[in-house]
C-alpha positions as CSV (number, residue, x, y, z in Angstrom):
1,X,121.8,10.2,171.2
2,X,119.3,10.1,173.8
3,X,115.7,10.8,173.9
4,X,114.1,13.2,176.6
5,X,110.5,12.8,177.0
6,X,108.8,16.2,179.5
7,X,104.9,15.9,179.9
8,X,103.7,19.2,180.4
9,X,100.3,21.1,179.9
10,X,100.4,21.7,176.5
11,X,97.9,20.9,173.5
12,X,100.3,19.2,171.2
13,X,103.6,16.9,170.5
14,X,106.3,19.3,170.0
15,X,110.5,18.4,169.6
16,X,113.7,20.2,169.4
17,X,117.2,19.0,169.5
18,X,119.6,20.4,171.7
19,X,123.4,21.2,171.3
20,X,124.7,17.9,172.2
21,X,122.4,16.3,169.7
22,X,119.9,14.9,172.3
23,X,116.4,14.7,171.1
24,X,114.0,16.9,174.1
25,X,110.2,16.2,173.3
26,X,107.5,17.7,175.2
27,X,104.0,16.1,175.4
28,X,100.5,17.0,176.7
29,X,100.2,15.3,180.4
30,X,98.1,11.8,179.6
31,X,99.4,11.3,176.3
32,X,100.4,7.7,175.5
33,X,103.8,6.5,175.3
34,X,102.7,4.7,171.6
35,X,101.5,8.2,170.6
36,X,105.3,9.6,171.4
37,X,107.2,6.9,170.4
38,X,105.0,7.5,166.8
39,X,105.9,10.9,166.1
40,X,109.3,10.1,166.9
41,X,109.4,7.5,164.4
42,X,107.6,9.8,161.8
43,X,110.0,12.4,162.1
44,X,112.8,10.5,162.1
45,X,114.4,11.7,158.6
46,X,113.5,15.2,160.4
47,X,115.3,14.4,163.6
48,X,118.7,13.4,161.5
49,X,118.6,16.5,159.7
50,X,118.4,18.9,162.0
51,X,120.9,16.7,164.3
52,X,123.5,17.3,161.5
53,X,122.6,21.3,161.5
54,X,122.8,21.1,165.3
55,X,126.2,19.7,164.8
56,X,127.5,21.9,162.1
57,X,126.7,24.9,164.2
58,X,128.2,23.5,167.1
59,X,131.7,22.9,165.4
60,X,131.6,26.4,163.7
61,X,131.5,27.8,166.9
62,X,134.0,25.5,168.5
63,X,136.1,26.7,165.3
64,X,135.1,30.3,165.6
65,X,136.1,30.8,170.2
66,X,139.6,28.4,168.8
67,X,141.3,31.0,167.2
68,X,141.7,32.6,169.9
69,X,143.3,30.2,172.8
70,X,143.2,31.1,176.2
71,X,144.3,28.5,177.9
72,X,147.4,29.4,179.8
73,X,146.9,32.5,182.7
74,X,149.4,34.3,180.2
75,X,147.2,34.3,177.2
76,X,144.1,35.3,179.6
77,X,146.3,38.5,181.1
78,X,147.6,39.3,177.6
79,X,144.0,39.3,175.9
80,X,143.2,41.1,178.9
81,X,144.8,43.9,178.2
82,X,144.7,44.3,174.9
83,X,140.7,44.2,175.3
84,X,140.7,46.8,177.4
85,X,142.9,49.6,175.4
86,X,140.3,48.7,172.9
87,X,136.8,49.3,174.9
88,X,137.8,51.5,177.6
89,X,138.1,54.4,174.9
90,X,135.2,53.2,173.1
91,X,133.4,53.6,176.7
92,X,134.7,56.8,177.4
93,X,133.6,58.0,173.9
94,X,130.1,56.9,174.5
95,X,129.7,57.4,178.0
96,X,130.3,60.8,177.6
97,X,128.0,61.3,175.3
98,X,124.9,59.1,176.3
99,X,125.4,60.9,180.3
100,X,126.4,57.5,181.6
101,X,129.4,56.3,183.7
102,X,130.0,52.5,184.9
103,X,131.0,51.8,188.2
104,X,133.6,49.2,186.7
105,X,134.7,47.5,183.7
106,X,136.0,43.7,184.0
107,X,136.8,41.1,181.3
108,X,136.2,37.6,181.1
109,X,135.9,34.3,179.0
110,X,132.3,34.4,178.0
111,X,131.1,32.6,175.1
112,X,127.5,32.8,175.8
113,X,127.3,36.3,175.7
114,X,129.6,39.3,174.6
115,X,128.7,41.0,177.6
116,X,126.8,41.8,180.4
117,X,125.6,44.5,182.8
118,X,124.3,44.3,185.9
119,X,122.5,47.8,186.5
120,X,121.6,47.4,190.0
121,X,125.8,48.1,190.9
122,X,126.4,49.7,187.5
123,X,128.9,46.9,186.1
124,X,129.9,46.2,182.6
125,X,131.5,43.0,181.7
126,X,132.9,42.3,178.5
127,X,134.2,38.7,177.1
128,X,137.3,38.5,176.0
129,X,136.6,36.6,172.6
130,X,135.3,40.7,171.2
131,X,138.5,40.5,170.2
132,X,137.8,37.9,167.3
133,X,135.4,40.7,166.2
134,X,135.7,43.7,163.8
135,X,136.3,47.0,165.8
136,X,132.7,48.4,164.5
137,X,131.0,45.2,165.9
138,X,133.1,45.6,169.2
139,X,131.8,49.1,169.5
140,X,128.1,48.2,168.9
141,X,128.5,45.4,171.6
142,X,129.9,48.5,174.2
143,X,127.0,51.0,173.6
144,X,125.1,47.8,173.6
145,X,125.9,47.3,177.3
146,X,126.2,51.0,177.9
147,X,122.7,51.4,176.9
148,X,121.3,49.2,179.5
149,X,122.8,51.6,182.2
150,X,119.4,54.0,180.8
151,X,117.4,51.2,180.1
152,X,117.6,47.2,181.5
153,X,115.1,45.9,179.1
154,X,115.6,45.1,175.9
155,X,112.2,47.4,174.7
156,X,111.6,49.5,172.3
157,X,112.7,52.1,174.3
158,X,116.3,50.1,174.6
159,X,116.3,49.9,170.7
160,X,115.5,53.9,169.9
161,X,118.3,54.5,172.2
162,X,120.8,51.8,170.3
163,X,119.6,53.8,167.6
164,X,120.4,57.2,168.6
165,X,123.9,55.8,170.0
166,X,125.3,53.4,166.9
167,X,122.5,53.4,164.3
168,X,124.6,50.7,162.5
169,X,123.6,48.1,165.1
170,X,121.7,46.0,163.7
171,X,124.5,45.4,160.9
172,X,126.8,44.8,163.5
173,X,124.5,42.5,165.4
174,X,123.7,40.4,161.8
175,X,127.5,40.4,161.1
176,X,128.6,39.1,164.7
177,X,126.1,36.8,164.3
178,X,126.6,35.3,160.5
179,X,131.0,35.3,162.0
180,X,129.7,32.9,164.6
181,X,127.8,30.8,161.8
182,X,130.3,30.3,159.2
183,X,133.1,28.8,159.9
């Protein structure tokens, strides 16, 4: 474990550990190093705990994006595929209905997101681990993306129109989210 220490302007001592279990502090600019090295050792029962958390969430994801291995150009193509007789009909479903139409549709490993779109060119993106997901969730994450082709932002005006479009997706979003937790 290693300790990061930013000074930055900011009124107080403030900590948060990061997915590879490193400590990162930030600290008002002039602050002493005794004063930091202090709070440290005052929150250190704090620091293990939330290390172990960090940890726990970390392996339930690892355990979550493992079940579906894509490792070998094979397994890429064939998830590939199967990914997209799942979301193109889903697209042209909602598409059609919300008076959108992408430019393009790819697929890729992504597990930081479940997709993207980049509105300026009009291109959806979809990872290929939707497929570990429940076809209801899959479809909220597509008229997800779809809905930033009418709005980039995620505003209230982005939300009214998930509404309009999959009203269950904020079940969706808190079920994708708890799969991801509790492995």
């Amino acid at each position: 474990m290693s300790i990061k220490v930013t000074y930055r302007f900011t009124s107080r001592l403030s900590m948060r550990i990061v997915k590879n279990g490193d400590v990162h502090v930030l600290a008002p600019i002039g602050l002493p190093k005794k004063k930091v090295i202090d709070f440290l050792n005052a929150h250190r029962s704090w620091i293990i705990e939330a290390r172990k958390r960090t940890e726990a969430k970390v392996q339930a994801r690892r355990a979550f994006y493992n079940k579906l291995p894509l490792t070998t150009r094979r397994q890429t193509d064939e998830a590939k595929a199967k990914l997209k007789a799942i979301v193109e009909p889903l697209i042209e479903k909602h598409a059609e209905a919300m008076g959108v139409k992408p430019e393009a549709v790819t697929y890729k490993k992504m597990i930081s997101r479940w997709g993207q779109c980049d509105v300026k060119s009009r291109k959806l993106c979809f990872s290929l681990y939707l497929l570990l997901l429940p076809d209801w969730c899959q479809e909220h994450i597509v008229v997800h993306e779809l809905c930033h082709l009418l709005e980039p932002s995620h505003n209230a005006r982005f939300y009214t129109l998930m509404t309009q479009y999959y009203p269950r997706w904020r079940e969706a979003r808190q079920h994708t989210r708890s799969l991801l937790n509790s492995q």
